[in-house]
C-alpha positions, 0 to 999 in steps of 0.5 A: 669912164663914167660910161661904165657905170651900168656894166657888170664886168663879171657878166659881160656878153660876148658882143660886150667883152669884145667892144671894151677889148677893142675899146682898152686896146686903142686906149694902150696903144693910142696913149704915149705916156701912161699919165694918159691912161691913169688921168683916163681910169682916176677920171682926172679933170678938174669938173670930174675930180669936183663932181667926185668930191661933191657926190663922194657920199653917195659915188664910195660904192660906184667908185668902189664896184667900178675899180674892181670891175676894171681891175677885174676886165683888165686881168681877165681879158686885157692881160691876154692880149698878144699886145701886153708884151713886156717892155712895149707902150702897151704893157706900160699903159696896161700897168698904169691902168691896173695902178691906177684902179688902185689909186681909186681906192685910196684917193676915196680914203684920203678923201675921207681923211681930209673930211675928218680933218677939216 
């Protein structure tokens, strides 16, 4: 995900819509539990969960832009895809994605509490 650092997903070039639509459809498809997806859009390994925390005082703001561009994408253009159909893997894995952006967000602000507490 940290591929997505430099993309402002409110200004995309065609040429970049379509590679990241292409890019998020094999995602959904290829990924058979939407655990996948989430650990892929939380960036859920234990290096990137440790460089996370390590940086977090200067990540908040990437972290924060980059949820909302995904969310952003996810609704503009992934939500439109004949594949997002009720009750397939995609849509699933599409949902998943969506939730997991979310996550983001409060995964920083339970962070911040844990910070507090200790």
């Amino acid at each position: 995900v940290d591929i997505f650092k430099m993309v402002n997903f409110t200004d995309l070039p065609s040429n970049t819509v379509i590679f990241l639509t292409m890019f998020f459809t094999s995602v959904f498809h290829a990924c058979n539990s939407t655990n996948d997806v989430r650990d892929i859009i939380l960036m859920s390994n234990s290096t990137t969960t440790a460089t996370i925390k390590k940086q977090k005082h200067k990540d908040d703001d990437y972290v924060q832009e980059l949820r909302q561009g995904l969310s952003f994408f996810f609704f503009t253009y992934m939500k439109k895809s004949p594949k997002n159909v009720k009750k397939s893997q995609f849509h699933r894995n599409y949902k998943a994605a969506l939730k997991a952006c979310e996550k983001v967000n409060e995964r920083l602000e339970e962070d911040e509490f844990e910070l507090m507490v200790d």
